[in-house]
CHARMM internal coordinates of N, CA and C (Angstrom, degrees):
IC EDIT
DIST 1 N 1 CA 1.4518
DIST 1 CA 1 C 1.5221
ANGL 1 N 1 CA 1 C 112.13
DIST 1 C 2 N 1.0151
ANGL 1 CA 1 C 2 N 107.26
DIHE 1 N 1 CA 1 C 2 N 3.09
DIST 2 N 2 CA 1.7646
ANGL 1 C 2 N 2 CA 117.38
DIHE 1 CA 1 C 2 N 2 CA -164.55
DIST 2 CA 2 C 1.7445
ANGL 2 N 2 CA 2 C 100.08
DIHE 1 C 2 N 2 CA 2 C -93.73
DIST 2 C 3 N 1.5048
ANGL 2 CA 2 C 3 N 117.86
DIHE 2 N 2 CA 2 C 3 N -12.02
DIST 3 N 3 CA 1.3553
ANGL 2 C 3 N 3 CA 122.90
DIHE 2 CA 2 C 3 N 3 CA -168.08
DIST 3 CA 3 C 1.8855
ANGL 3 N 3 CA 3 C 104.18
DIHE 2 C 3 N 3 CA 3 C -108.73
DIST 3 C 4 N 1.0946
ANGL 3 CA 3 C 4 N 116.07
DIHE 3 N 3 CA 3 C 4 N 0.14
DIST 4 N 4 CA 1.5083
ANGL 3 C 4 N 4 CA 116.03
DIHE 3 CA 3 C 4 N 4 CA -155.32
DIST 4 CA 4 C 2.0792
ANGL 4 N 4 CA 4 C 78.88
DIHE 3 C 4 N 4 CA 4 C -82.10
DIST 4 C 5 N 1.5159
ANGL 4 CA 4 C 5 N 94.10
DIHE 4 N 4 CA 4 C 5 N 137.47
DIST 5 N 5 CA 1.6866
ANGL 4 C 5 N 5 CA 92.90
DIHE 4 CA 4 C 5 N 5 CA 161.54
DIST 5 CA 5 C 1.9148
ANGL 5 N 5 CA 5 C 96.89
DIHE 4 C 5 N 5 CA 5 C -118.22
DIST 5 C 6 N 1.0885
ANGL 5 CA 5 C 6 N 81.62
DIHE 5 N 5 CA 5 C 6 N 175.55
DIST 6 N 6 CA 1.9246
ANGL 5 C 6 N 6 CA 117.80
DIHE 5 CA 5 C 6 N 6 CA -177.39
DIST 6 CA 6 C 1.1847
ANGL 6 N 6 CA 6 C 91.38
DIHE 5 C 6 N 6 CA 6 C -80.48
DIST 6 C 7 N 0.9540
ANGL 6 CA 6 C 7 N 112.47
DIHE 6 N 6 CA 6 C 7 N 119.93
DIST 7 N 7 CA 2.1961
ANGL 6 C 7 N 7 CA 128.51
DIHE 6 CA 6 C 7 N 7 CA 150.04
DIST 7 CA 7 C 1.6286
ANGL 7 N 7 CA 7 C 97.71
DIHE 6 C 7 N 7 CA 7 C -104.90
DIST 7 C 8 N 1.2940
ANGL 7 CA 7 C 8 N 110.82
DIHE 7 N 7 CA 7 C 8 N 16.43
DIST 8 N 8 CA 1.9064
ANGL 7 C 8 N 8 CA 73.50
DIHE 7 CA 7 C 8 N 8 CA -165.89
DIST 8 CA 8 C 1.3024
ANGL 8 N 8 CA 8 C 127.41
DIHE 7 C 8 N 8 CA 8 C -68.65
DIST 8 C 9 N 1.5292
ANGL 8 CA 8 C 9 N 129.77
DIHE 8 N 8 CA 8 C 9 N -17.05
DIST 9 N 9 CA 1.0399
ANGL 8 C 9 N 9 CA 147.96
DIHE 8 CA 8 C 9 N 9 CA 173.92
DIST 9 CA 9 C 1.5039
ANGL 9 N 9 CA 9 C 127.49
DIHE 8 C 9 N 9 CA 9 C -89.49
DIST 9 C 10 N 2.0730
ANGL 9 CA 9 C 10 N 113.09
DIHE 9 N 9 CA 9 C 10 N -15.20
DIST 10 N 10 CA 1.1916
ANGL 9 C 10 N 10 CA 117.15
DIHE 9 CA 9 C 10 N 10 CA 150.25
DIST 10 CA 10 C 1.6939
ANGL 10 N 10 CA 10 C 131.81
DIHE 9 C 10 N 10 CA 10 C -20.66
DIST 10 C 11 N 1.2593
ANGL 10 CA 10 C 11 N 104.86
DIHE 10 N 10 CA 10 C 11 N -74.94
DIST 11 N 11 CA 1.1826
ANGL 10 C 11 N 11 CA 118.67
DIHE 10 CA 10 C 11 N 11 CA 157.74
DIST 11 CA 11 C 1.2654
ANGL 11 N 11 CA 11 C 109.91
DIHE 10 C 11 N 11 CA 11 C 19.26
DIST 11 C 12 N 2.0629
ANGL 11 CA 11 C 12 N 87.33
DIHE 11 N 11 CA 11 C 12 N -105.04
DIST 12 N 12 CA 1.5918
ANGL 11 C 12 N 12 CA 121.94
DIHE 11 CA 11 C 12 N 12 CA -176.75
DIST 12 CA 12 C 1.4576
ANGL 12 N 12 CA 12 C 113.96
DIHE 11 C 12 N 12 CA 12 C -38.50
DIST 12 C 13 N 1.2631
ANGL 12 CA 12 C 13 N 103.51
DIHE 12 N 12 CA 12 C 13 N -43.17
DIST 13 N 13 CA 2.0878
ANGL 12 C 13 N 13 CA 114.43
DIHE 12 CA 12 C 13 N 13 CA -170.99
DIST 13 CA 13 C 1.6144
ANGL 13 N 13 CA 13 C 80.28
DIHE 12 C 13 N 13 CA 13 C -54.92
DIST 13 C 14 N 1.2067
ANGL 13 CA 13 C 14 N 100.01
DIHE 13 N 13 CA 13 C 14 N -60.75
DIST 14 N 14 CA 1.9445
ANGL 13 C 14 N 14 CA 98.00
DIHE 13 CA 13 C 14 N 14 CA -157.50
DIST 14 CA 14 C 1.6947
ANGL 14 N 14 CA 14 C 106.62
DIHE 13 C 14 N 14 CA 14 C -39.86
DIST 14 C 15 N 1.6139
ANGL 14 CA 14 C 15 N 105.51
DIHE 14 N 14 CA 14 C 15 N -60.87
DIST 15 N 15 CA 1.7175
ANGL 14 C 15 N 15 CA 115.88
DIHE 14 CA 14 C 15 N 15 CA 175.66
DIST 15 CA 15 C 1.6610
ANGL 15 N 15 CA 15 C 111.32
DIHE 14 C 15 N 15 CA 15 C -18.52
DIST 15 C 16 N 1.4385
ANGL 15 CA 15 C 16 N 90.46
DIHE 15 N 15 CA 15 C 16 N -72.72
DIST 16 N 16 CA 1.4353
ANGL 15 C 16 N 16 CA 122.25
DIHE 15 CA 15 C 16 N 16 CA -160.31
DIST 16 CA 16 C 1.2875
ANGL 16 N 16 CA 16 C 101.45
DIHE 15 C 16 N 16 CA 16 C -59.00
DIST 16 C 17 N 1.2386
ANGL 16 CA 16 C 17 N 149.15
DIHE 16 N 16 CA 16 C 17 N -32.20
DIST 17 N 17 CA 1.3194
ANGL 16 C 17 N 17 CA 156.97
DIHE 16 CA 16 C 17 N 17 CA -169.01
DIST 17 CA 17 C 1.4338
ANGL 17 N 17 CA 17 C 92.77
DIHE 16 C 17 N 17 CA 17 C -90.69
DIST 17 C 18 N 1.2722
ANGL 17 CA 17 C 18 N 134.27
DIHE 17 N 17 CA 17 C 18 N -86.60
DIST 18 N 18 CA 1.2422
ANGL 17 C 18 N 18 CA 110.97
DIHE 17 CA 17 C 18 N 18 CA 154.68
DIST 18 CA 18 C 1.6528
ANGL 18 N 18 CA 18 C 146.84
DIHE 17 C 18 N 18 CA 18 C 29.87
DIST 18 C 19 N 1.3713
ANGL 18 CA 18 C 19 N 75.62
DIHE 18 N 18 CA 18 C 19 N -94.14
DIST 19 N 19 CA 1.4046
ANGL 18 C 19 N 19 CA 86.95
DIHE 18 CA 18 C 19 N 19 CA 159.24
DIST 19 CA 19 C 1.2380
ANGL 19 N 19 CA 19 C 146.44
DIHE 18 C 19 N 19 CA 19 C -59.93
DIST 19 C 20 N 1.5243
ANGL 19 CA 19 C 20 N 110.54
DIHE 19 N 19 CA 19 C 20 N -38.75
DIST 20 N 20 CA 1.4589
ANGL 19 C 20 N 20 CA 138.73
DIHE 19 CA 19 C 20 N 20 CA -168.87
DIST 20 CA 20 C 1.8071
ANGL 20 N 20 CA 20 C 83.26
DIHE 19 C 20 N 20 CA 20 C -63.06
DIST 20 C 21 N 1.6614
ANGL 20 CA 20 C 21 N 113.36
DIHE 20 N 20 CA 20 C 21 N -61.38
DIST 21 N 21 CA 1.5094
ANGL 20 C 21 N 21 CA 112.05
DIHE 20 CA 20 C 21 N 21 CA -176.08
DIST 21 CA 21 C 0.8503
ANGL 21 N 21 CA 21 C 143.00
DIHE 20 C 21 N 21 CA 21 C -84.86
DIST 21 C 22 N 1.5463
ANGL 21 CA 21 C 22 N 107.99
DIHE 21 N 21 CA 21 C 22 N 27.16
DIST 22 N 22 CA 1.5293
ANGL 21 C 22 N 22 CA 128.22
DIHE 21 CA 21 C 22 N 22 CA 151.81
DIST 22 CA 22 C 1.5176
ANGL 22 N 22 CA 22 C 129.23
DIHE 21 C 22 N 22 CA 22 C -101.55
DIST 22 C 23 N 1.3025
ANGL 22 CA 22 C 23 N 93.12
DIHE 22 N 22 CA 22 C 23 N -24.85
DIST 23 N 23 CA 1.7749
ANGL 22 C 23 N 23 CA 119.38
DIHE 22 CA 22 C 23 N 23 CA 163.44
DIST 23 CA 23 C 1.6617
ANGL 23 N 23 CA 23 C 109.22
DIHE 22 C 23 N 23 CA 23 C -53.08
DIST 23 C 24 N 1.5603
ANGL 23 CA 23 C 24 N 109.26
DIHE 23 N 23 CA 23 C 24 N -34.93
DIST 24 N 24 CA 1.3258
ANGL 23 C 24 N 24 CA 111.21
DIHE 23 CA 23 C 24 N 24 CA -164.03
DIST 24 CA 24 C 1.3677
ANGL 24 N 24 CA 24 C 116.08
DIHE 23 C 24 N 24 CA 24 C -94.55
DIST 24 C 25 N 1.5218
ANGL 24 CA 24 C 25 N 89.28
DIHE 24 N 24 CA 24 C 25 N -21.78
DIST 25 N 25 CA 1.8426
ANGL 24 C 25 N 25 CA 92.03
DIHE 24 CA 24 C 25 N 25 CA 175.78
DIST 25 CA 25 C 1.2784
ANGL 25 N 25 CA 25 C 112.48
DIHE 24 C 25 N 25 CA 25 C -109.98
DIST 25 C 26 N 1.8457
ANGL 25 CA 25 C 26 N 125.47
DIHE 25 N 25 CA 25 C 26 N 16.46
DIST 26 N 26 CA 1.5417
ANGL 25 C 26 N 26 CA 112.11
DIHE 25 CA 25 C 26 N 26 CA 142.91
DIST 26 CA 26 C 1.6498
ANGL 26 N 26 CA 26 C 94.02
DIHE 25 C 26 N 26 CA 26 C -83.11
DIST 26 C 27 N 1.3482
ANGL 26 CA 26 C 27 N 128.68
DIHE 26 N 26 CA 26 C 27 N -47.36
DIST 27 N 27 CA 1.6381
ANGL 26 C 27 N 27 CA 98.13
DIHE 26 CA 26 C 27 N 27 CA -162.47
DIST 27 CA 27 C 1.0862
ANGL 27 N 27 CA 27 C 87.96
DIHE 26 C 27 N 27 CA 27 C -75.18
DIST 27 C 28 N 1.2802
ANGL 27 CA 27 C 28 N 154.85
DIHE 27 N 27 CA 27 C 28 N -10.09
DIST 28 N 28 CA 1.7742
ANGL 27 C 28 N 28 CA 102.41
DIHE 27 CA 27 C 28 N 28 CA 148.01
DIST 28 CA 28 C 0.9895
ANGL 28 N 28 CA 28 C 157.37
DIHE 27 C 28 N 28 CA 28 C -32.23
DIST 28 C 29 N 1.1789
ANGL 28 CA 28 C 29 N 81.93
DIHE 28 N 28 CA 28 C 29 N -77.38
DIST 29 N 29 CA 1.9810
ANGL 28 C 29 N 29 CA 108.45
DIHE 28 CA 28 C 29 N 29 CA 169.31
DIST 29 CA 29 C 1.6069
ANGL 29 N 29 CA 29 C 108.38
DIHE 28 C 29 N 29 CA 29 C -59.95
DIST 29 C 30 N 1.6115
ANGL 29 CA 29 C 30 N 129.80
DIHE 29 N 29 CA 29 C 30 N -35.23
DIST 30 N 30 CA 1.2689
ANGL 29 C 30 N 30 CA 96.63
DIHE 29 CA 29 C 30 N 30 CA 169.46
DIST 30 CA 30 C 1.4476
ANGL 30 N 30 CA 30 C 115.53
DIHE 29 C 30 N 30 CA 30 C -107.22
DIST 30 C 31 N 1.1892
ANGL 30 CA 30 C 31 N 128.56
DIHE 30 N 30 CA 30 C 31 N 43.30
DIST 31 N 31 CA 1.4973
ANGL 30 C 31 N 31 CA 140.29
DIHE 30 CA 30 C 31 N 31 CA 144.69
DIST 31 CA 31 C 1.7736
ANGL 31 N 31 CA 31 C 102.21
DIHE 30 C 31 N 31 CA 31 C -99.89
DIST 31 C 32 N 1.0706
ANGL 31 CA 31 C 32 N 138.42
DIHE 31 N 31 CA 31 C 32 N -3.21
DIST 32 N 32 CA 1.5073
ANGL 31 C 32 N 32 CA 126.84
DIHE 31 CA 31 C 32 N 32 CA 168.85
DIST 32 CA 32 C 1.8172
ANGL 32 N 32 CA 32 C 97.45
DIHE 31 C 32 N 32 CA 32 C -111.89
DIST 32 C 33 N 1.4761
ANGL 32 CA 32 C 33 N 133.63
DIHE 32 N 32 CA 32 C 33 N -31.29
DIST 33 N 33 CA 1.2954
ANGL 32 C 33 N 33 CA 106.35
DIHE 32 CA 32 C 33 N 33 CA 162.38
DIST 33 CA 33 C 1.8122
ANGL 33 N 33 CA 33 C 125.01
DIHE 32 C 33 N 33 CA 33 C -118.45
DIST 33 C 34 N 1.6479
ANGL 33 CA 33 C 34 N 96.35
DIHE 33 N 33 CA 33 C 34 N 31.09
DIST 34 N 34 CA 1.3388
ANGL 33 C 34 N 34 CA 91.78
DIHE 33 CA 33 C 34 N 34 CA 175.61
DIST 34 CA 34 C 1.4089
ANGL 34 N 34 CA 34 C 124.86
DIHE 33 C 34 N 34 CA 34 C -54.00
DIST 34 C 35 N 1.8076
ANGL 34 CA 34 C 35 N 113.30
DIHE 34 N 34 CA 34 C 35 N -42.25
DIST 35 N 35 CA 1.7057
ANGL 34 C 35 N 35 CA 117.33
DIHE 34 CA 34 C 35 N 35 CA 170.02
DIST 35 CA 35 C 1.8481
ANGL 35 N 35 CA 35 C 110.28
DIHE 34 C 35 N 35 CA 35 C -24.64
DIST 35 C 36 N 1.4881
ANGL 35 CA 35 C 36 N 102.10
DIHE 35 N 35 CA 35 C 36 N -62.49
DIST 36 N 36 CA 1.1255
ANGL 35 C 36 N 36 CA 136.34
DIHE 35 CA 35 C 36 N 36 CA -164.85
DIST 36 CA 36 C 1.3424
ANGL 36 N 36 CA 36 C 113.97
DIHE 35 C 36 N 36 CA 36 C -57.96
DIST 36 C 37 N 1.3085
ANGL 36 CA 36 C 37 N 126.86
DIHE 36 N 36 CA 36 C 37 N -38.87
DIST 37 N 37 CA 1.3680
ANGL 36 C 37 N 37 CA 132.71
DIHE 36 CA 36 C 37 N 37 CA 163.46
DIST 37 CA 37 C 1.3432
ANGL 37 N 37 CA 37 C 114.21
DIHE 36 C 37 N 37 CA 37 C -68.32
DIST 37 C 38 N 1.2994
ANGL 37 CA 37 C 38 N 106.90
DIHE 37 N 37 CA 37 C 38 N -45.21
DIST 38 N 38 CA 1.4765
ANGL 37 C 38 N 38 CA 116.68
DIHE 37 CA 37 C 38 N 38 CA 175.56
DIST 38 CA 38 C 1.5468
ANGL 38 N 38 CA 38 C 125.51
DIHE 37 C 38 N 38 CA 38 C -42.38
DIST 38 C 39 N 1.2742
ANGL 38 CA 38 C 39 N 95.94
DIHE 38 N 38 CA 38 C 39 N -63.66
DIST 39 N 39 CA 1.5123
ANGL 38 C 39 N 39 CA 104.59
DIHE 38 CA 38 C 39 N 39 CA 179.33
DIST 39 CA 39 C 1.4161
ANGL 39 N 39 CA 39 C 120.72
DIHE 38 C 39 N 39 CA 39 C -71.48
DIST 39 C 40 N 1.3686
ANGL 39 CA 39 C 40 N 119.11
DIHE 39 N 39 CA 39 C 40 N -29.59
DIST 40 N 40 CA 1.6210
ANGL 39 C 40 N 40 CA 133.18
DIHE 39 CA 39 C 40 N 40 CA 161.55
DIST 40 CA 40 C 1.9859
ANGL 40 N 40 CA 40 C 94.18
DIHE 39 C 40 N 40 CA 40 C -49.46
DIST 40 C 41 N 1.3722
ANGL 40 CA 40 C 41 N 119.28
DIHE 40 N 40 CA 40 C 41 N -55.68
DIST 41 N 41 CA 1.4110
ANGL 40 C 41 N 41 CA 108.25
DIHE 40 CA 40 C 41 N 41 CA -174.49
DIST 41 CA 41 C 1.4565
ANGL 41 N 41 CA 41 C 123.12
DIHE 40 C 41 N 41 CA 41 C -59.24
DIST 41 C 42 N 1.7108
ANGL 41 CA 41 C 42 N 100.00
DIHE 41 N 41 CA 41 C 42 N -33.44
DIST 42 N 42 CA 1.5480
ANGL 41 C 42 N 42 CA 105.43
DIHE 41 CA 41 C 42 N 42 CA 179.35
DIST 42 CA 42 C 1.2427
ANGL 42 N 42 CA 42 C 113.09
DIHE 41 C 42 N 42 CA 42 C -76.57
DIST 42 C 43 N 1.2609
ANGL 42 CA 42 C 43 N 115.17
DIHE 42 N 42 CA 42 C 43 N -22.56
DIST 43 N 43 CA 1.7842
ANGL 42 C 43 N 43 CA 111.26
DIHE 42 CA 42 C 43 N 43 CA -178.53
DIST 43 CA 43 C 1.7981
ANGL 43 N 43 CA 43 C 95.26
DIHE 42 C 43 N 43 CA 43 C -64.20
DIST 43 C 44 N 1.4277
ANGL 43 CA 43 C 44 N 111.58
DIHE 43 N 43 CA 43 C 44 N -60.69
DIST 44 N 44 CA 1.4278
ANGL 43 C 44 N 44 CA 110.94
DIHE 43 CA 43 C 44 N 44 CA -159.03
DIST 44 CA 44 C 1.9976
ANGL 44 N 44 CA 44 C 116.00
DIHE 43 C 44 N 44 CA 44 C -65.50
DIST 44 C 45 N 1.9054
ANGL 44 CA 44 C 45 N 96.75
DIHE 44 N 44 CA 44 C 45 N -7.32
DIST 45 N 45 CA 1.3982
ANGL 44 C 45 N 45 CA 82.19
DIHE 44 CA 44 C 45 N 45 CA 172.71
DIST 45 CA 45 C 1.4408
ANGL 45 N 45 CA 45 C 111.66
DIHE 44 C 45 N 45 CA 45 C -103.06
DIST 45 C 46 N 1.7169
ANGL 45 CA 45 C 46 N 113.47
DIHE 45 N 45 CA 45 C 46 N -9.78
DIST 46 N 46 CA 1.4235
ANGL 45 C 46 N 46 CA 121.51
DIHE 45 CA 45 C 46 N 46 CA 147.68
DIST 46 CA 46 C 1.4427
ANGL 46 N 46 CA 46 C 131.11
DIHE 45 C 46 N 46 CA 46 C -23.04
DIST 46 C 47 N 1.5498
ANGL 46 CA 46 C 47 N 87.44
DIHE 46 N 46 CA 46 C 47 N -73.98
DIST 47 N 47 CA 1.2785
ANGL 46 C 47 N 47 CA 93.07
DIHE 46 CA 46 C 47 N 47 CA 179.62
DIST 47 CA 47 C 2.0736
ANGL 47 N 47 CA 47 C 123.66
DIHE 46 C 47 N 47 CA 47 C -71.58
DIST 47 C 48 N 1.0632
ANGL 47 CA 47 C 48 N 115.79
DIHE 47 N 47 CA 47 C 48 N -21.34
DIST 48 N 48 CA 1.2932
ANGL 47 C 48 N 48 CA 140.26
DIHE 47 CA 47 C 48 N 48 CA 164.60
DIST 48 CA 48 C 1.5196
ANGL 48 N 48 CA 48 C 113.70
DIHE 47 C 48 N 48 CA 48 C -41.64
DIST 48 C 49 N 1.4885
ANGL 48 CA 48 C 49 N 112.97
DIHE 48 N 48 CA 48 C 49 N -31.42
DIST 49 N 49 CA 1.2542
ANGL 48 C 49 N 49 CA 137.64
DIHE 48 CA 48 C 49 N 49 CA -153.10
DIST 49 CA 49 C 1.2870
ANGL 49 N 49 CA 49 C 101.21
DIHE 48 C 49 N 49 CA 49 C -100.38
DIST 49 C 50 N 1.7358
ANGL 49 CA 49 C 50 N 138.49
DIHE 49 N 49 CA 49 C 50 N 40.75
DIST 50 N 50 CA 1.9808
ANGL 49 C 50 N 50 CA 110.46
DIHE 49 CA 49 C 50 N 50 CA -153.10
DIST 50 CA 50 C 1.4421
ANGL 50 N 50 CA 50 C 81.91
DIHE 49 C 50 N 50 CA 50 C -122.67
DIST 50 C 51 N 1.7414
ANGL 50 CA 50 C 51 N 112.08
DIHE 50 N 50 CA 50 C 51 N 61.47
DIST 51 N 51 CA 1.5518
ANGL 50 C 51 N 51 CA 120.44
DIHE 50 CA 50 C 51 N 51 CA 152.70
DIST 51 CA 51 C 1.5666
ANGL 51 N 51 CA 51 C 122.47
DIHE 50 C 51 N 51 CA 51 C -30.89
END
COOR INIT
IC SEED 1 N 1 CA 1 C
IC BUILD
């Protein structure tokens, strides 16, 4: 019993890591198609617009 270690906080590291590298691959992806969303929005409030 003298060898048992603590994970209790393993876990969380795992979560948190996780997370951290999913955080990184939306600002990826929307820093490589933010233009792209953008202009898809301006077309549709363009067209929205036929005053």
């Amino acid at each position: 019993m003298l060898f048992l270690h603590r994970e209790d906080g393993q876990g969380l590291v795992e979560y948190a890591l996780i997370l951290v590298l999913v955080a990184i691959v939306v600002i990826a992806i929307l820093t490589l198609l933010g233009p792209a969303i953008g202009n898809v929005f301006s077309q549709i409030t363009a067209a929205l617009n036929l005053d």
